[in-house]
C-alpha positions as CSV (number, residue, x, y, z in Angstrom):
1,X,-17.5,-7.4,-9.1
2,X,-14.6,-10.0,-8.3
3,X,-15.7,-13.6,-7.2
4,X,-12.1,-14.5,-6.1
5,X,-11.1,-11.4,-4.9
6,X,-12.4,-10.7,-1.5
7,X,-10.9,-7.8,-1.1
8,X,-9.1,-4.8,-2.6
9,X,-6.5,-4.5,0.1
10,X,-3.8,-1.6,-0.8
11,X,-4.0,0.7,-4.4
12,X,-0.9,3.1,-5.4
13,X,-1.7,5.7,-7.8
14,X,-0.4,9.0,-8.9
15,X,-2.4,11.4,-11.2
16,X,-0.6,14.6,-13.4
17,X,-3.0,17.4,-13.7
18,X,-3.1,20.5,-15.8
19,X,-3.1,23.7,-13.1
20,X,-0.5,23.5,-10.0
21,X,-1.4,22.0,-7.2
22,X,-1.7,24.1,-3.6
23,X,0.8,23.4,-0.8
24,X,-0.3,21.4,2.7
25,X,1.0,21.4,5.4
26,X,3.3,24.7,7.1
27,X,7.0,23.2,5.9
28,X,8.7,23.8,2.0
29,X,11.6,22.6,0.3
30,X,13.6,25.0,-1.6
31,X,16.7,24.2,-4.0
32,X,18.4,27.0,-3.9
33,X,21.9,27.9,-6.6
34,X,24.6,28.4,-3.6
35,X,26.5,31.3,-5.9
36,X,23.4,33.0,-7.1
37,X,21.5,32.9,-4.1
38,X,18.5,32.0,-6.4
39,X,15.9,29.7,-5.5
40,X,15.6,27.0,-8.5
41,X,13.0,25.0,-7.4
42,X,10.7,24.7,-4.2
43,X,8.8,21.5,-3.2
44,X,6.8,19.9,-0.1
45,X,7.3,17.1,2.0
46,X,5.0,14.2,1.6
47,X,1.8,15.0,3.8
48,X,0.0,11.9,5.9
49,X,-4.2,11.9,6.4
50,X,-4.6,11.1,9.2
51,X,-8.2,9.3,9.8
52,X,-9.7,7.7,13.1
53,X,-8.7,4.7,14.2
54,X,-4.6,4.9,13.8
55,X,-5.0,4.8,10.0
56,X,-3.3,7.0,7.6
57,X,-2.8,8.1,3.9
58,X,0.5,9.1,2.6
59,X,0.2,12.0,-0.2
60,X,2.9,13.1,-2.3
61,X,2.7,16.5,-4.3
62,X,5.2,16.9,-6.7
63,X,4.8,19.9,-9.3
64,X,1.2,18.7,-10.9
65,X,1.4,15.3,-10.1
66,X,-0.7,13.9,-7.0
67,X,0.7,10.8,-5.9
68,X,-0.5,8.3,-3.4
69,X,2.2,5.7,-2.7
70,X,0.9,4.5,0.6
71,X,-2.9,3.7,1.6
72,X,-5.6,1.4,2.0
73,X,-8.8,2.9,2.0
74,X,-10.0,-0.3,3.5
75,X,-9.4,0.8,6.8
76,X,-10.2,4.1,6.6
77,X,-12.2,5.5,9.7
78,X,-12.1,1.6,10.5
79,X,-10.9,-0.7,12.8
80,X,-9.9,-3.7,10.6
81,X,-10.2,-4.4,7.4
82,X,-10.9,-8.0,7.4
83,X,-13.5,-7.2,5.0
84,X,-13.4,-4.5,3.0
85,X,-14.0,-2.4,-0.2
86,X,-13.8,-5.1,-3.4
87,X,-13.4,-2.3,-6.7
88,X,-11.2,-0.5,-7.7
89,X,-13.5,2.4,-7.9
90,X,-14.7,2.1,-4.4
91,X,-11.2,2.6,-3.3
92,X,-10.8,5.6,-5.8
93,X,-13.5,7.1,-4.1
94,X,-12.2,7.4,-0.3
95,X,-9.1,8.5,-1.8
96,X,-11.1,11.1,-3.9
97,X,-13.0,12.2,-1.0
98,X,-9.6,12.6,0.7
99,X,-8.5,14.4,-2.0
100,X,-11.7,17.0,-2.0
101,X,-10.9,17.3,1.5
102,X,-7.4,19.0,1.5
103,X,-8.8,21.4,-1.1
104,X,-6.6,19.0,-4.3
105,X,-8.3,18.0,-7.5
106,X,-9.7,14.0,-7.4
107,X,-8.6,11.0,-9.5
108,X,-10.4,10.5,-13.0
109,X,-10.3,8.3,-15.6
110,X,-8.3,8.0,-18.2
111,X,-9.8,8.8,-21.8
112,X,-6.8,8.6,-23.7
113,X,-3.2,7.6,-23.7
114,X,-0.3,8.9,-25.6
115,X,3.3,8.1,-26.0
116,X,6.1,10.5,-26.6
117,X,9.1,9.5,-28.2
118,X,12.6,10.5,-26.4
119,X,15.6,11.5,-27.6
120,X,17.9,8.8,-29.2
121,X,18.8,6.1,-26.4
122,X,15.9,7.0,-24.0
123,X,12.8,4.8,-23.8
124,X,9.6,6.2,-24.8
125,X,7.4,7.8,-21.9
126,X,3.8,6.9,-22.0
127,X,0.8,9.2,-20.9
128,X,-2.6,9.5,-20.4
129,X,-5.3,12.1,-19.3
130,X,-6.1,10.3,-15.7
131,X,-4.7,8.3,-13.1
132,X,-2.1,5.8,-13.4
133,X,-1.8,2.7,-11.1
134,X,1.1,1.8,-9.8
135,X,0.3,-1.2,-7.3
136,X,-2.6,-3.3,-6.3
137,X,-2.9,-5.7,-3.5
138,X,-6.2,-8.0,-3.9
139,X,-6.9,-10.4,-1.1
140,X,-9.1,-13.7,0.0
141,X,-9.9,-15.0,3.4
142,X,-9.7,-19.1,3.7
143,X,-10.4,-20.8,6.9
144,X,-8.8,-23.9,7.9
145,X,-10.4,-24.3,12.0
146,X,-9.0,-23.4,14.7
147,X,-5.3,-24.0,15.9
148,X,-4.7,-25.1,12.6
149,X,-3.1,-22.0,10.3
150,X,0.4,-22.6,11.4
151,X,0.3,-26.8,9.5
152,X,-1.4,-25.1,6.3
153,X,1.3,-22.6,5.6
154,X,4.3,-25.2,6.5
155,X,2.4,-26.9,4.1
156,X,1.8,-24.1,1.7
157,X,5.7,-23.7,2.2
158,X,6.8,-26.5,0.3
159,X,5.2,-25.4,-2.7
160,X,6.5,-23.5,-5.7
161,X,4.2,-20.5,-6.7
162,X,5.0,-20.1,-10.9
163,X,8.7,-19.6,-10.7
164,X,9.2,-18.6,-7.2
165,X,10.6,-20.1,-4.2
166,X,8.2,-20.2,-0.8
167,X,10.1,-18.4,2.2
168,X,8.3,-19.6,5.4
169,X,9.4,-16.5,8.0
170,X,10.3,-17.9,11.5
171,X,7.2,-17.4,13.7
172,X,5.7,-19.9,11.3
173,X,2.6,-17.1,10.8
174,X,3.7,-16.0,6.9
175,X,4.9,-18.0,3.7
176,X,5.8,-15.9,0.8
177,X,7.4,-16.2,-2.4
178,X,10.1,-14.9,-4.0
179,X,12.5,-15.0,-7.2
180,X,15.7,-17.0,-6.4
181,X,17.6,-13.3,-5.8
182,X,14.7,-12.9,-3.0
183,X,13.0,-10.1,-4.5
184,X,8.9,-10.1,-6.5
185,X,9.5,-7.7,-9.1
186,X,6.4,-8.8,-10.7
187,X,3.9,-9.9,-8.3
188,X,4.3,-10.3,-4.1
189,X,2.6,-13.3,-3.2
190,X,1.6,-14.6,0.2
191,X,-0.3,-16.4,3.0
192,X,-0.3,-15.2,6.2
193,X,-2.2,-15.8,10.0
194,X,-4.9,-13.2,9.8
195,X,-5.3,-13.1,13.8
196,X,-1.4,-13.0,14.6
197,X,-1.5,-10.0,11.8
198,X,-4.3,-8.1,14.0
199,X,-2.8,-9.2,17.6
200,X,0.7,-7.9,16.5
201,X,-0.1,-5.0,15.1
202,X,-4.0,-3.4,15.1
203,X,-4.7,-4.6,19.1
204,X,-1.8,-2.7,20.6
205,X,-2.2,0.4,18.8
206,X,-6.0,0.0,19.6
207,X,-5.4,-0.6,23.0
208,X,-2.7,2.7,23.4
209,X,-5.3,5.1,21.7
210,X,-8.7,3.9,23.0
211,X,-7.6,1.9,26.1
212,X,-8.5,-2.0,26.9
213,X,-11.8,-1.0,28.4
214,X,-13.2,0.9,25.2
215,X,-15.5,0.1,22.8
216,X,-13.4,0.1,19.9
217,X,-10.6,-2.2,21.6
218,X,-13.1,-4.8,22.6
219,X,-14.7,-4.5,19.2
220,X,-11.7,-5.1,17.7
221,X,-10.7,-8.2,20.1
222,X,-13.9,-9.5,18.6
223,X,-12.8,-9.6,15.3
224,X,-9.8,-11.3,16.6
225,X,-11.2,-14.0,18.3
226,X,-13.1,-14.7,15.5
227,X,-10.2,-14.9,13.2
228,X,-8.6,-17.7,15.5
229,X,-11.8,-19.3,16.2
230,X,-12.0,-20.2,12.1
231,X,-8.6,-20.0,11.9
232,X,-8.0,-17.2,8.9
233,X,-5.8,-17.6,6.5
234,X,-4.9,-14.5,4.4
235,X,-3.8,-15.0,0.4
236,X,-2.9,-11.7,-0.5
237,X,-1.4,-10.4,-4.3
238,X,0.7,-7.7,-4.5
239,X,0.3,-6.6,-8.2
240,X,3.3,-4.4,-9.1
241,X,4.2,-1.6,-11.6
242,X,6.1,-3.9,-14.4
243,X,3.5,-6.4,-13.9
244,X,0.3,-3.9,-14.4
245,X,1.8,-2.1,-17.5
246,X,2.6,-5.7,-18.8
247,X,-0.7,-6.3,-18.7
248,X,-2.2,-2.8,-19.7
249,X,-3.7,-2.8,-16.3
250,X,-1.9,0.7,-15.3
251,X,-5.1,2.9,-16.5
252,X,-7.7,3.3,-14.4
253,X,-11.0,3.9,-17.1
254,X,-9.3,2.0,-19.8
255,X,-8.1,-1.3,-18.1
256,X,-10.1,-4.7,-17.9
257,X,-9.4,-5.6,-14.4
258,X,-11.5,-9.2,-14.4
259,X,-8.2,-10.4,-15.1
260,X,-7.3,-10.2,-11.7
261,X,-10.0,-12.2,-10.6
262,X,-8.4,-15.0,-12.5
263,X,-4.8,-14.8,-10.9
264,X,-6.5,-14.5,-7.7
265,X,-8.0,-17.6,-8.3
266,X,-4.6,-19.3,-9.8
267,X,-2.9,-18.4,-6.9
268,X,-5.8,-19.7,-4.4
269,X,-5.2,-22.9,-6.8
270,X,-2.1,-23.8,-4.8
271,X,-4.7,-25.5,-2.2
272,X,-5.3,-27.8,-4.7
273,X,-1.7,-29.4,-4.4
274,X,-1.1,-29.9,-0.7
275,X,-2.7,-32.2,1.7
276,X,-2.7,-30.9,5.5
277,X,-3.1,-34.3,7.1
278,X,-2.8,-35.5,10.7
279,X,-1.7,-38.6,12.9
280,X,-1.1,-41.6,10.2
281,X,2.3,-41.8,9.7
282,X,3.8,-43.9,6.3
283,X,7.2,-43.9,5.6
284,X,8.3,-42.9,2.3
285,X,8.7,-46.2,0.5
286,X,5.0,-47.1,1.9
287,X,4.1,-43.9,0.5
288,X,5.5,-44.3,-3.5
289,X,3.5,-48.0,-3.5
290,X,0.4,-47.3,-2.0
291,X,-0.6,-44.6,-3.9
292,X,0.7,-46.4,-7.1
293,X,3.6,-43.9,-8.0
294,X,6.0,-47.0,-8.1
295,X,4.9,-50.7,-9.0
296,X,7.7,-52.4,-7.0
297,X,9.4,-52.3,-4.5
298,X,13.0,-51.8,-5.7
299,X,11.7,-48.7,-7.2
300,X,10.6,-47.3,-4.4
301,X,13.7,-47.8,-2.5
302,X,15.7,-46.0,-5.5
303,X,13.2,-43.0,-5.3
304,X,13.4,-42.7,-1.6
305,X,17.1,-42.9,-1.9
306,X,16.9,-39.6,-3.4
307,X,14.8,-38.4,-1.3
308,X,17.2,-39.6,2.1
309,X,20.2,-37.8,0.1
310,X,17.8,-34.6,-0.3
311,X,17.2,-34.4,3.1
312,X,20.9,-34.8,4.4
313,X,21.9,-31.3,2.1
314,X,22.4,-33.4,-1.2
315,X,22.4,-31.4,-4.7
316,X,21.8,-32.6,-8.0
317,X,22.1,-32.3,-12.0
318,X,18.2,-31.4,-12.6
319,X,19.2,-32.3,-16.4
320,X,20.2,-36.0,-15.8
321,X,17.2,-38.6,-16.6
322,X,17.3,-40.5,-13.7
323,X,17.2,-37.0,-11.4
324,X,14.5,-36.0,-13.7
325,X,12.7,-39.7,-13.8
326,X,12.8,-40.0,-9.2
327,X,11.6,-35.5,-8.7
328,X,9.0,-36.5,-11.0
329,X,8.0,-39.5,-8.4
330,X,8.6,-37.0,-5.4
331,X,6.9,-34.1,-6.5
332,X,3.7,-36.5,-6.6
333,X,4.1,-36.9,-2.8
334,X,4.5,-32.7,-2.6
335,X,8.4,-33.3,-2.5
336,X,10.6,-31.5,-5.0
337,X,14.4,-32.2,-4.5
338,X,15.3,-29.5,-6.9
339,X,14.7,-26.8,-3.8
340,X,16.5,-26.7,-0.7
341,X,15.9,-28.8,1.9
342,X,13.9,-27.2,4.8
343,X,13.7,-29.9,7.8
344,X,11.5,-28.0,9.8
345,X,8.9,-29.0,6.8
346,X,10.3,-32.6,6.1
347,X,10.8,-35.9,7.6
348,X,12.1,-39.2,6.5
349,X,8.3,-40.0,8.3
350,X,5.1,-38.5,6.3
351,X,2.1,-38.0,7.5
352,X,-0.5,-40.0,5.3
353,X,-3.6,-38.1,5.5
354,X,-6.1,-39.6,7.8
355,X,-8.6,-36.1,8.5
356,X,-8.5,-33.9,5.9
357,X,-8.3,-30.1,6.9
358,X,-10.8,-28.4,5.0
359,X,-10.7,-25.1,3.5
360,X,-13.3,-23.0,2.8
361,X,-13.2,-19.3,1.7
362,X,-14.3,-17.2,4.6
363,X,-17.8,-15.3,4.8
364,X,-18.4,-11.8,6.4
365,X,-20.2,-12.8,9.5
366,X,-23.8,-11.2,10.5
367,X,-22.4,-8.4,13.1
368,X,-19.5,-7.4,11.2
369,X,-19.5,-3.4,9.9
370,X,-18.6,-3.7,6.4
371,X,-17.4,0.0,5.0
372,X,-19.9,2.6,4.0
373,X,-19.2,4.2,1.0
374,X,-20.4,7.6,1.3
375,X,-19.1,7.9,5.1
376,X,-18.2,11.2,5.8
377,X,-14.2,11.1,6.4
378,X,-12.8,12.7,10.0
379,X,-9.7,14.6,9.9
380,X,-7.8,14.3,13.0
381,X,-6.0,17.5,14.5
């Protein structure tokens, strides 16, 4: 069991099994040779489960490989998924009933793995027994009180995340970072307004299914006005492909996933280097002396030199000493002049903390209706 990890939030997995696998649905794809008139191949398109609640599995069959590319089991036969399943094998196993369901064979673990060497020029292909994961999305749920997500992720924003850049998206409602081609390769991270997630897109298809009077949609509003009441901030890792087999973290049975408990937690680390403050404003200069980052006051007036230049579209030479000698003063203050300026998150006025906005991982509340994991899973016609 995860400590950091709240939540197992999306899993990607394909499995390659030893008999073929049956056809769903009423459609097939056929390659067919245009001058023989034979048919070379035939295939199916990818089928969606279909559960209660608007949710949905995508399943791709592909000769004897089972492939799920698209699911979270978390919401399932569920309204939300604020809280959800936290292993790995609890997710395996809604898929699995899923699986049993449409009549396919179910994930196993992986006993063994081989390796098969190509020909010359052609990387060598890996293999194993059981299911493969592809992607895994673990989450946590901070809250920062009410009317206050939108400060903590402008203030997330001007933070670096390992070696990528934070992208704060215009509504304010999601930071993320990426590489500086704009891509995450490796891992997605990001921090996003839990209630603006659910009122955009969970209480409208809600609300068109079950009607603003119904059970389920006021249920659902519940949840909501909980998340803004505490103010819910999402973390949420996206663990992809290169990073997993990096890692050896691609075979379910055989992989020692504690490891992501601990980024989890590196990434939830980021808390520790912002301050989401209030109402105090110190200039710059006041800033660098008060909190002892320059001992004079010609010093600080050099620092926040660079720091007026930054803010006006100013680049510099990161490898010159004094560059080097006045980011390493900034960064202090949460400033780094080696990324672009943003001035919808600075001013030549900073706040100086005067209330503290606490943050506190969030706990499942008394009347919420965690997942049972033996439910029995609804097909919908």
């Amino acid at each position: 069991m995860f400590n950091s990890i709240q939540l197992i939030d999306g899993l990607h997995m394909y499995q390659d099994h030893d008999t073929d696998l049956p056809f769903l649905g009423d459609t097939r794809q056929y390659t067919v040779d245009v001058q023989t008139g034979d048919v070379i191949s035939e295939s199916q398109p990818s089928y969606t489960f279909e559960g209660s609640y608007t949710t949905s599995i995508l399943i791709r069959l592909s000769g004897r490989r089972v492939t799920i590319s698209r699911g979270n089991p978390s919401k399932v036969n569920r309204l939300d998924n604020l809280f959800g399943h936290k292993t790995i094998d609890d997710f395996v196993f809604v898929y699995n009933q899923i699986l049993l369901s449409l009549g396919l064979p179910p994930f196993t673990k992986c006993t063994k793995v081989w390796r098969l060497t190509g020909k010359d020029g052609k990387r060598v292909n890996t293999f194993s027994d059981g299911a493969i994961i592809t992607e895994i999305h673990t989450t946590t749920n901070k809250y920062v009180g009410k009317g206050n997500v939108k400060d903590y992720l402008r203030g997330l924003s001007t933070q670096r995340l390992r070696n990528s850049i934070p992208h704060l998206m215009p509504n304010g409602c999601t930071v993320q970072w990426l590489s500086k081609l704009g891509n995450a390769a490796l891992v997605h991270s990001s921090v996003y307004d839990k209630a603006n997630e659910i009122e955009l897109h969970q209480l409208p298809k809600i609300k068109r299914a079950f009607g603003e009077t119904s059970k389920e949609y006021q249920q659902l509003k519940k949840v909501h006005e909980y998340c803004l009441e505490k103010g819910v901030a999402r973390f949420e890792n996206k663990i992809k492909a290169r990073s997993l087999k990096r890692q050896k973290l691609n075979f379910w049975g055989l992989s020692d996933y504690s490891i992501l408990d601990q980024q989890q937690n590196d990434f939830l680390n980021i808390n520790n280097k912002i301050n989401i403050n209030e109402n105090i404003m110190k200039t710059i200069n006041e800033q660098l002396k008060e909190e002892g980052i320059c001992t004079s006051t010609q010093a600080a007036n050099a620092t926040a030199g660079y720091y007026f230049q930054w803010l006006h579209g100013q680049t510099f030479d990161l490898h010159k000493r004094q560059v080097k000698e006045h980011r390493a003063r900034l960064r202090k203050l949460n400033i780094d002049i080696a990324e672009t300026c943003d001035i919808t998150k600075h001013s030549i006025i900073r706040i100086k903390e005067a209330r503290e906005i606490e943050v506190a991982t969030l706990e499942c509340p008394d009347w919420y209706e965690l997942p049972v994991k033996n439910s029995h899973l609804r097909l919908v016609a």
